[in-house]
C-alpha positions in Angstrom: 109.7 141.1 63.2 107.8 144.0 65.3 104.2 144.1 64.7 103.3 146.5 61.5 100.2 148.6 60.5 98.6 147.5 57.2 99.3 151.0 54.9 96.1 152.3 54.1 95.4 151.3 50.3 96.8 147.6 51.3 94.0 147.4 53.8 91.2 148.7 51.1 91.8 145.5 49.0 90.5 143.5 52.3 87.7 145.1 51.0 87.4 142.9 47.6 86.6 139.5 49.7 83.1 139.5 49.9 80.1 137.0 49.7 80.6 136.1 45.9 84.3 138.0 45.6 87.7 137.3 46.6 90.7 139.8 46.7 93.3 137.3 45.5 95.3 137.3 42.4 96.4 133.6 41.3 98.8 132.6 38.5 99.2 129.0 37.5 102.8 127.5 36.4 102.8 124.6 33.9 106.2 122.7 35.3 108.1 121.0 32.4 108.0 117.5 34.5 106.3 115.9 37.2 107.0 116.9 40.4 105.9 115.7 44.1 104.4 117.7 47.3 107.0 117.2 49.0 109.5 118.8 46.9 107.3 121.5 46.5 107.1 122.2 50.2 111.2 121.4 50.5 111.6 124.6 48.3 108.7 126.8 49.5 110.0 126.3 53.2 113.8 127.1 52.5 113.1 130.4 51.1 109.9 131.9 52.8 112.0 133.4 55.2 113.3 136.1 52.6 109.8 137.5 52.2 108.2 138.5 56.0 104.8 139.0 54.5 104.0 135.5 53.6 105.2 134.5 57.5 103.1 137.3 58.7 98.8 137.2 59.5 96.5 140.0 60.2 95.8 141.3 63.2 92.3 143.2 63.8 92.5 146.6 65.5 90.5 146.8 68.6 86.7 146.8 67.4 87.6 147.0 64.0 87.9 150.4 63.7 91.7 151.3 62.6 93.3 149.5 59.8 94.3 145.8 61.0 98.1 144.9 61.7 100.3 142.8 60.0 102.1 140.1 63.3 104.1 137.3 63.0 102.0 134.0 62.3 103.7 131.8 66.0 102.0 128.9 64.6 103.2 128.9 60.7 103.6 125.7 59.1 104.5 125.7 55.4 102.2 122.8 55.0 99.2 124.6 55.8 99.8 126.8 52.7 101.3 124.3 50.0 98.8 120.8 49.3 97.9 119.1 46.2 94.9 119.0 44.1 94.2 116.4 41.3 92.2 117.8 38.5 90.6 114.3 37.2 88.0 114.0 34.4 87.2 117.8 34.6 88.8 120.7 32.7 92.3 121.9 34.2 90.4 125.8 33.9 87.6 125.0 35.5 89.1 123.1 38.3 91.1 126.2 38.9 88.4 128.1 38.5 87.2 126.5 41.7 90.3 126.6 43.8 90.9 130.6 42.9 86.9 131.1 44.6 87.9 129.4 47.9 88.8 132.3 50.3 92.2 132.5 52.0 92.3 132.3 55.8 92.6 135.4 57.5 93.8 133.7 60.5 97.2 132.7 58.4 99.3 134.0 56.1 97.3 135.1 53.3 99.1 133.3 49.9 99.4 129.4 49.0 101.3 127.8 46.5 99.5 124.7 45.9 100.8 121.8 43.2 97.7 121.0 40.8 98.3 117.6 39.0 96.8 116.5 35.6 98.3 113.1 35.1 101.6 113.3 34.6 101.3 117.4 34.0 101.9 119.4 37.1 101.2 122.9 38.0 101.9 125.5 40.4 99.3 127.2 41.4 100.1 130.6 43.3 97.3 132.3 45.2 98.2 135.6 46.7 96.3 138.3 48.2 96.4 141.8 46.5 96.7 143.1 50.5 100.4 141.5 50.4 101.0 142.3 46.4 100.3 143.7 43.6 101.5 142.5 40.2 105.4 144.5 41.0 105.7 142.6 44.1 104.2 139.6 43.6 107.2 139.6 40.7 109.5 139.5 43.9 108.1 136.8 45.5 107.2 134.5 42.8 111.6 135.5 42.1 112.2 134.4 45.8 110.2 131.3 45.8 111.5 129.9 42.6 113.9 132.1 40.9 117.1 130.2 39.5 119.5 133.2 41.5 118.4 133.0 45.1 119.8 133.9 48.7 121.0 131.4 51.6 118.3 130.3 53.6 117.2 133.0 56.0 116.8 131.9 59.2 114.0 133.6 61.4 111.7 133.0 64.5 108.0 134.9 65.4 108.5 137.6 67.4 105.8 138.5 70.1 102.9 140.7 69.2 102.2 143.8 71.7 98.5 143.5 73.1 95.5 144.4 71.1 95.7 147.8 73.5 99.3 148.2 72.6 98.7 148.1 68.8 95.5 150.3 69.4 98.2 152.9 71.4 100.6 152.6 68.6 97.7 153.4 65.9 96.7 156.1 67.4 100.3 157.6 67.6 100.7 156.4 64.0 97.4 158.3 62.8 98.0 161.3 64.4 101.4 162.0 62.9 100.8 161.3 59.6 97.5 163.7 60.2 99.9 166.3 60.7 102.7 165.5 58.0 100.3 164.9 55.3 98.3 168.4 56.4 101.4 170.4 55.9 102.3 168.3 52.6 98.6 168.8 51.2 98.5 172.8 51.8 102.2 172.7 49.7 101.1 170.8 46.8 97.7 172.5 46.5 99.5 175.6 46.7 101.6 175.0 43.9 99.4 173.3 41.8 95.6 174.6 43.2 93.4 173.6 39.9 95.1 169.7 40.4 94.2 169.4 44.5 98.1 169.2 44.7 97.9 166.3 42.3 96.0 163.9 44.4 92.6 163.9 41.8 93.1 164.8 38.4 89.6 165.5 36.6 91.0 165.2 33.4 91.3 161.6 34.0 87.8 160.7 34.8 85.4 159.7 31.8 82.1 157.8 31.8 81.9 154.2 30.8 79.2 153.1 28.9 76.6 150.3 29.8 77.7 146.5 28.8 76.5 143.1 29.9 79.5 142.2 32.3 78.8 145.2 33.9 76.2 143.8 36.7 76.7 142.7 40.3 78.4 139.2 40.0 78.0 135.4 40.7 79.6 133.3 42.9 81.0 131.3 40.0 84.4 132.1 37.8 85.4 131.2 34.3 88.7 131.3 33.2 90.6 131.0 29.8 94.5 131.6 29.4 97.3 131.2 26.3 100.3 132.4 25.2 101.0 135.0 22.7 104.8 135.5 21.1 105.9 138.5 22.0 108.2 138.8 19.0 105.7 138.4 16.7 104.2 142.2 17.3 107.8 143.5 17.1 108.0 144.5 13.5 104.7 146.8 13.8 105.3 148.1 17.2 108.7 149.9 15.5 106.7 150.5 11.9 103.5 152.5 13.8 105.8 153.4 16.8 104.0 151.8 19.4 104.2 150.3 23.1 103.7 146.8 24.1 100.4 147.9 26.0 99.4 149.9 23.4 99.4 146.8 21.5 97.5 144.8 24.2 94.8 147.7 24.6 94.2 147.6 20.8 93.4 143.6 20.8 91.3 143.8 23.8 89.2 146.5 22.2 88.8 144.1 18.9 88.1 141.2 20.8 85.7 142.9 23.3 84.3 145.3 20.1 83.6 141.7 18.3 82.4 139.8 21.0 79.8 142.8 21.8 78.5 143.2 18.3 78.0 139.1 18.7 75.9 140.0 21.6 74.2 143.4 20.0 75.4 145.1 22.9 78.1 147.0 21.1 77.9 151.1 22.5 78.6 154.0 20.6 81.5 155.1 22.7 84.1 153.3 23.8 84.1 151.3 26.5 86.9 152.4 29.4 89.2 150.2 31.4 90.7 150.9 34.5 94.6 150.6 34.4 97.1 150.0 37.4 100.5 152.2 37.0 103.4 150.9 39.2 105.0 153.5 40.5 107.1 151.9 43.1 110.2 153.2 41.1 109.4 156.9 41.0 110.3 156.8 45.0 113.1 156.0 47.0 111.1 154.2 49.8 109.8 151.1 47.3 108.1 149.4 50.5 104.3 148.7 51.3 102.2 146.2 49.1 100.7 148.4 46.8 102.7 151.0 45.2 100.1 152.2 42.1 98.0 155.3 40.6 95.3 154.5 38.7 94.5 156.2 35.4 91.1 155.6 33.3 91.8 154.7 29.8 88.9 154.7 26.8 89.3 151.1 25.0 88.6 151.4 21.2 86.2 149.2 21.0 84.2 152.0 18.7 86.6 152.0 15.7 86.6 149.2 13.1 90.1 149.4 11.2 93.0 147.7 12.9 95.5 150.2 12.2 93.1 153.1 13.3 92.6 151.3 16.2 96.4 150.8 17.0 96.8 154.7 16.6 94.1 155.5 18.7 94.6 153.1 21.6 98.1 154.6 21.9 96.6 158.1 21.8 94.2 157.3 24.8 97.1 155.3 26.8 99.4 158.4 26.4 96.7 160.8 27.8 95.7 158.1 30.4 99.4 157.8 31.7 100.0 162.0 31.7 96.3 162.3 33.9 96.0 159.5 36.0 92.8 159.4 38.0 94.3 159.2 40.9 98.1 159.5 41.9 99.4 157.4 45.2 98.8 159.9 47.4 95.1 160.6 46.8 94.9 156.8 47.5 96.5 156.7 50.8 94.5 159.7 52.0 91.1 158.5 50.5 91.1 154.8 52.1 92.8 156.2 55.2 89.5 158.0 55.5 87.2 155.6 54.2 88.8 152.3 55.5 86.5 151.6 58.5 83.6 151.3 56.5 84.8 149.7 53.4 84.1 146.1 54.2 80.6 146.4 55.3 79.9 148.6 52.6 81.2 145.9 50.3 78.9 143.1 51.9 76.3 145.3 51.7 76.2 146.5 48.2 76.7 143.0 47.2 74.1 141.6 49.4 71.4 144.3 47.7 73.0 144.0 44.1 73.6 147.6 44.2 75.8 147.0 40.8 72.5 146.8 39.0 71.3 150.5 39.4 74.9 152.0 40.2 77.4 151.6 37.6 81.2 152.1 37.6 83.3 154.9 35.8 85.1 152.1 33.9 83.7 148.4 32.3 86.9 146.4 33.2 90.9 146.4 34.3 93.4 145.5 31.9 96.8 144.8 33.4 100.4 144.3 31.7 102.5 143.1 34.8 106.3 143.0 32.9 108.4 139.9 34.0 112.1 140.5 32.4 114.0 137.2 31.4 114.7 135.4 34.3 113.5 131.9 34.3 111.7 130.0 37.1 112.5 126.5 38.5 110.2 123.5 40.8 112.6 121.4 42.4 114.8 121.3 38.9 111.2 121.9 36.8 111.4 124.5 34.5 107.9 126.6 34.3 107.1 127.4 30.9 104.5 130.0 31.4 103.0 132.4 34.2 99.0 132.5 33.2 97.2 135.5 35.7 93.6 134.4 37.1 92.7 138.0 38.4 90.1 139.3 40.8 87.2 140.6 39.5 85.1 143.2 41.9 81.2 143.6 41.7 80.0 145.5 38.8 82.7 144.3 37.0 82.3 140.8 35.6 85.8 140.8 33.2 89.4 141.5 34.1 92.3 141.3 31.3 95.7 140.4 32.8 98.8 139.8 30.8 101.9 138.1 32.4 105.1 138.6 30.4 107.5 135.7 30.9 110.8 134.6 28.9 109.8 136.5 25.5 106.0 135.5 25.4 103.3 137.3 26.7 100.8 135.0 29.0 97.0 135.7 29.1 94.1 135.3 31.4 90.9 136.6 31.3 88.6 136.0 33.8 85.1 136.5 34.3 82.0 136.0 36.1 80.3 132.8 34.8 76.5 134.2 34.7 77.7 137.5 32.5 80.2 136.0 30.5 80.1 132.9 30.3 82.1 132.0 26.7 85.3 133.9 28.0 86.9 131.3 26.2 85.3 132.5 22.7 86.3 136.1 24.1 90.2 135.2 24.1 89.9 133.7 20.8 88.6 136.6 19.8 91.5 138.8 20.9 94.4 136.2 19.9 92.7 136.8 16.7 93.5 140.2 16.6 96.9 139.9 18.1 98.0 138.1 15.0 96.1 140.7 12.8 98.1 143.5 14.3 101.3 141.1 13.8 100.5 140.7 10.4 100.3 144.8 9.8 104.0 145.1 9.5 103.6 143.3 5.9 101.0 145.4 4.8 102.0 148.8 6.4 
């Protein structure tokens, strides 16, 4: 495959792996039997060929000052990305709390799929880097890798990578013509739409987000807690109050979070605000590059007490949020385009000087809801039984809330950074509380 450039807001998550952060999103797969490595790798290695990222590494530009290229990896060996880990005497979460901190090698392929054994109970654990995915296409490959409906094997060799002046040639080239296209693009949309910068910033969008204690510069240490919640349960009183899935999952993060803050007496007066990814790789005929998001900031209700009140007014705020995202796809390519040479040192730097202390965030955490549809996943014959998310977090913000539908159920993980949350744990109780409260409103609405 011929030697691409990295699209512009794929690069900027390069930017997440820094000295106590990593830019990877993992998901772990309990397997309904025992399996062995070498099954794993038999499978992984007869269908990586449908998905060129995971055959492809990065290539820097010349002195690091264009966005890096994606070449094919000459040396790739399936067996450098898929090993085996035995979780002993320790937790299973904190073991994979430990395996989801180890950085991926930016001389390879950035994913692994690595089998985690407890006893007799195995695991997949899939590490992949938000540079090759986000939660839309990681869908794909986790469908390619073990999906029950798959292709032939697809049979494919490294091609040659041009010189490091070749790519630096073909950059330049690259650069210059989208200068130009996106010039004449930019003066059309802000012509017909002046007071919205032609839709690339939306000020209605942007809110403040009020101090909490996971909102600090971050540890090098992770703590994880995942379960399942039935996604049938909330049926009944998402038709009675005539409301969404994630209007649901915003409400119970706002009890849990609103309960666990008043545990801590750090509950603010105003709500606290999440940052929430929108796919909108199906709003455009070309569905390629990594990342195909806007980003909208959404208020959690963390600052009203009644359930039902709370349900109402998290759909409210994800209804506004969605109509005035923050930032559309567009204003993403152009702002990391033009930021992107200095967004890793900047990240090492802030981190390195805890800039997160004086300089907070617009938002307090992300909250995710990555849709799976009913197709079921199989490890050599294995059936997985659940999809739990381990997502980044980014410094100055010590939680993330990720929810991973799968065959009817909804799977949760919440990560967060050991020394500013450190009972995430309690926190997920906390919510799976509440998600059977607002299961329970049908009967009393």
């Amino acid at each position: 495959m011929q030697a691409q450039q990295m699209r512009a807001r794929d690069a900027a998550y390069l930017a997440l792996d820094g000295p106590r952060t990593v830019g990877h999103v993992c998901l772990l797969l309990p397997l309904s039997g025992p399996i062995t490595l070498r099954q794993l790798r038999e499978q992984v290695s007869e269908r990586v060929g449908a998905i060129p990222e995971l055959r492809r590494r990065l290539q820097p530009a010349l002195f690091r000052l264009d966005r890096p290229w994606w070449v094919d990896d000459a040396a790739f060996d399936v067996e450098r990305h898929v090993e085996e880990f035995h979780v002993g005497r320790r937790e299973l979460a904190e073991v994979v709390a430990e395996l989801a901190m180890e950085p991926l090698n930016r001389g390879r392929p950035l994913w692994e799929a690595n089998l985690v054994r407890d006893g007799r109970r195995c695991y997949v654990m899939t590490k992949v880097h938000h540079a090759i995915a986000d939660g839309s296409r990681y869908r794909d490959i986790l469908h390619a890798l073990f999906g029950m409906a798959h292709d032939e094997p697809v049979a494919w060799s490294p091609s040659q990578p041009p010189g490091v002046f070749g790519l630096t040639r073909a950059g330049a080239l690259g650069n210059g013509t989208w200068m130009v296209r996106s010039a004449l693009a930019a003066a059309r949309a802000v012509a017909a739409n002046p007071r919205g910068l032609g839709g690339l910033l939306d000020p209605v969008g942007v809110r403040s987000a009020p101090p909490t204690p996971f909102n600090r510069s971050v540890g090098p240490r992770r703590v994880w807690a995942f379960r399942t919640w039935d996604l049938s349960a909330s049926k009944a009183g998402r038709q009675l109050f005539g409301v969404t899935v994630n209007d649901v999952i915003h409400a119970v993060a706002a009890a849990g979070l609103r309960a666990w803050l008043l545990e801590h007496d750090a509950l603010p007066s105003a709500p606290i605000v999440a940052l929430v990814p929108m796919s909108v790789r199906h709003l455009t005929e070309d569905s390629s590059g990594a990342n195909r998001i806007a980003l909208a900031l959404c208020p959690i209700p963390t600052d009203v007490d009644d359930p039902v009140e709370r349900l109402f007014s998290a759909h409210e705020d994800m209804a506004e949020a969605k109509d005035h995202p923050v930032i559309g796809e567009g204003g993403l390519e152009v702002l990391m385009r033009l930021a992107h040479p200095g967004l890793e040192p900047a990240s090492w730097i802030s981190s390195t000087v805890r800039l997160a202390d004086s300089l907070r965030l617009p938002f307090n955490t992300i909250i995710s809801n990555v849709p799976m549809g009913q197709d079921l996943f199989l490890v050599a014959g294995r059936r997985v039984t659940a999809v739990y998310p381990f997502p980044p977090i980014s410094d100055g913000m010590g939680l993330n809330i990720t929810i991973q539908g799968y065959q009817g159920k909804l799977d949760v993980g919440v990560s967060a950074c050991a020394d500013l949350l450190p009972d995430v744990e309690h926190l997920l109780h906390l919510m799976s509380q509440a998600y059977v409260e607002v299961c329970a409103l049908a009967q009393t609405g």
